[in-house]
Every structure is written in structure tokens, then in C-alpha cells.
C-alpha positions in Angstrom: 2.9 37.2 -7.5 0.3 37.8 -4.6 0.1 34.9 -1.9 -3.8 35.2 -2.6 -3.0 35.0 -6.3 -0.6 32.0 -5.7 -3.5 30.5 -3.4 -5.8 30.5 -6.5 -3.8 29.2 -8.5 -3.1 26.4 -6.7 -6.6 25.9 -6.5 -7.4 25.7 -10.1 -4.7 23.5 -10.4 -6.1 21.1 -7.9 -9.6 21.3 -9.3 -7.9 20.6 -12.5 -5.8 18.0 -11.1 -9.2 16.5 -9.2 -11.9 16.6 -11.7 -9.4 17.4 -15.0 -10.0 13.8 -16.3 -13.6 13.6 -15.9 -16.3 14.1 -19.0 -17.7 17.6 -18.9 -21.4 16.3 -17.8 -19.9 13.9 -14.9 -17.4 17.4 -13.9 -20.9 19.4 -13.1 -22.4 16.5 -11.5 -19.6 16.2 -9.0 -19.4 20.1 -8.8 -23.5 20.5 -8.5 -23.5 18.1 -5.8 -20.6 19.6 -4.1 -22.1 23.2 -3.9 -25.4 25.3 -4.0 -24.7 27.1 -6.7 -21.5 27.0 -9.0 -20.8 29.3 -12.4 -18.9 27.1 -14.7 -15.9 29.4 -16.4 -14.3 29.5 -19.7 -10.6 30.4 -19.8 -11.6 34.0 -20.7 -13.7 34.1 -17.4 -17.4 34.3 -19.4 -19.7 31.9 -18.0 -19.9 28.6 -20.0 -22.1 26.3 -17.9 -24.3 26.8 -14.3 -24.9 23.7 -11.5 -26.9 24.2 -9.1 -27.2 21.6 -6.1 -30.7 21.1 -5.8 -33.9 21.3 -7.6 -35.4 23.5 -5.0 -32.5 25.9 -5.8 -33.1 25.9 -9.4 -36.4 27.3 -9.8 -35.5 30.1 -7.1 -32.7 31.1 -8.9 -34.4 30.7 -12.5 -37.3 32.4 -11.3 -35.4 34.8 -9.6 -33.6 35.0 -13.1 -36.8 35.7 -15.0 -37.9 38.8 -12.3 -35.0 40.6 -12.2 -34.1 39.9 -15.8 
């Protein structure tokens, strides 16, 4: 294995280890407020949830969304 695949590993286990026992909706709280924008993965990699850290944020993006959509 990679050292940058064995780095992000270690990551998801620490994120895992960090926020692993946490209820779903308190995870993307702690993720929202942690980031400006964060996708939310499945274990296939499709994208299962969104945060975004501020409200400002959210209607650019969403709007952005709707434009380029």
C-alpha cells in the first residue's frame, strides 16, 4: 500500500474513531461546523448527505446548484 493510501486510511479511521459513536444528525453538525462545505460518503463513495458551514454558503452553493444544473 501507498504511504498516501496508508495516510487516508488512517484518517477515516480517526474520523471514525472521533465522530463513529455519534447520531448521524449530531455527526454533520460537528462536520458542518467544522468545514465550509463537506460531501457526506457512503461506503461505495456516492454521496449520501451534504453540510455546509454557514447559511450564507448554502444558498450560493444551492443556487449555484440550480444555474448550472
Amino acid at each position: 500500500m501507498d504511504v498516501q493510501l496508508q495516510n487516508h486510511a488512517h484518517n477515516l479511521g480517526f474520523v471514525r474513531q472521533m465522530l463513529g459513536g455519534l447520531e448521524p444528525a449530531h455527526a454533520a453538525l460537528v462536520i458542518a461546523a467544522a468545514s465550509d462545505l463537506a460531501f457526506i460518503l457512503d461506503e461505495h463513495g456516492v454521496v449520501a448527505d451534504l453540510a455546509v458551514g454557514s447559511e450564507e454558503l448554502r444558498v450560493v452553493f444551492f443556487e449555484a446548484l440550480l444555474v448550472y444544473s
